[in-house]
C-alpha positions, -999 to +999 in steps of 0.1 A: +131+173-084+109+142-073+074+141-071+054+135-035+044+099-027+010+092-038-007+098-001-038+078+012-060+095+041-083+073+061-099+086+096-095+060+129-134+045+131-145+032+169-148-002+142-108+001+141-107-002+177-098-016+208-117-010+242-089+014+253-101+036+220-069+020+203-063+009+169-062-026+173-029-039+148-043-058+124-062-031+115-031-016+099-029-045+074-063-037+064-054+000+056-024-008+041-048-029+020-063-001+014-038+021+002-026-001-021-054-005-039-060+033-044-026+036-053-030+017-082-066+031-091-057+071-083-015+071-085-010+047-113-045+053-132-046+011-135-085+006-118-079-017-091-116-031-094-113-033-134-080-057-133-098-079-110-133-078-126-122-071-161-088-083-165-091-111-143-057-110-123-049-095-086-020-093-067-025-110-032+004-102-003+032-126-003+049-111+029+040-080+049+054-066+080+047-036+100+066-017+130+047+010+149+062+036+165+033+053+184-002+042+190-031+057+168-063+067+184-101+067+175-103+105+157-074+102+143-067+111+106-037+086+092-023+095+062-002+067+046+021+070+018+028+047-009+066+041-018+074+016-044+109-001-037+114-025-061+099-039-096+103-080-105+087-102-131+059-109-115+062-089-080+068-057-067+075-045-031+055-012-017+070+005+016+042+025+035+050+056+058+017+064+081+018+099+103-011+113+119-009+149+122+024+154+112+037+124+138+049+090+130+026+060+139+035+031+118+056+022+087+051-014+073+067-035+037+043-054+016+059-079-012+032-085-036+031-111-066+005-107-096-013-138-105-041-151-127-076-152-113-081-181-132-054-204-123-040-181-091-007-185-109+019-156-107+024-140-142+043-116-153+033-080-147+016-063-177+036-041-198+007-010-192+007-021-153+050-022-155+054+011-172+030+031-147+048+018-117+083+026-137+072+062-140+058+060-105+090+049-090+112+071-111+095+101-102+090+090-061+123+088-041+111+057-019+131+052+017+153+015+011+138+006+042+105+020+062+121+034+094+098+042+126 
C-alpha cells in the first residue's frame, strides 16, 4: 500500500491573472515554487526557511517544464501534488500533478540541484535531507513522466 502524494492547495488570485480572468503561465512556475517549498517544510519535515537561513544551502531550479492541459480560472482552487522521481548526489527531480476540482489543468518536471549559499556551488545532499526524501519516495508511487 502507498501513501498519497504530499498535496499543496493554493486558490487562483485576480494577481494570478490575465485580463480574460486567466491564469497567466508563468504563474504556474511560481506555484510549483510554491509547492516545493512546502513539500519540504510539511511532507519531509526539513523547514524550507531554516536550510536557507540556518543551514545556509538552497536548491535553485536547473530545468523545469510544464504542459497544461486546460486553462485555470480566477476562483479556482488548484491543488498540486508533489511526486519525487528521482534522487542524485546533489539533485533530485520533483513531477507535479495540478487538478482543480477533480479536473486536470497542468502537470510540469522540475530538476533541482542543492548548492551552498556561500559559494552557490552544488553539494551533495545532506544525509537528514537524503533519507526524508528516500522515505518520501518509497512510500509515494510517483508517475515516470507527468501526463496531461
Amino acid at each position: 500500500m502507498t501513501a498519497a502524494p504530499f498535496s499543496y492547495r493554493t486558490t487562483v488570485r485576480f494577481s494570478h491573472t490575465d485580463p480574460s480572468a486567466t491564469v497567466y503561465f508563468p504563474r504556474f512556475f511560481e506555484f510549483v515554487q510554491a509547492a516545493a517549498e512546502d513539500w519540504f517544510t510539511i511532507g519531509l519535515g526539513i523547514p524550507f526557511a531554516g536550510m536557507i537561513r540556518e543551514r545556509g544551502m538552497g536548491q535553485p531550479t536547473a530545468h523545469l517544464e510544464c504542459d497544461f492541459a486546460a486553462p485555470s480560472f480566477l476562483g479556482d482552487v488548484l491543488e498540486i501534488s508533489v511526486y519525487l522521481v528521482n534522487i542524485g548526489r546533489t539533485s533530485f527531480e520533483l513531477n507535479f500533478v495540478g487538478e482543480a476540482g477533480g479536473e486536470p489543468r497542468f502537470t510540469a518536471r522540475s530538476v533541482q540541484v542543492m548548492v551552498s549559499l556561500k559559494d552557490g556551488r552544488p553539494i551533495p545532499l545532506p544525509d537528514d535531507i537524503r533519507a526524508a526524501m528516500e522515505a518520501y519516495r518509497d512510500t509515494v508511487d510517483a508517475p515516470a513522466q507527468p501526463q496531461p
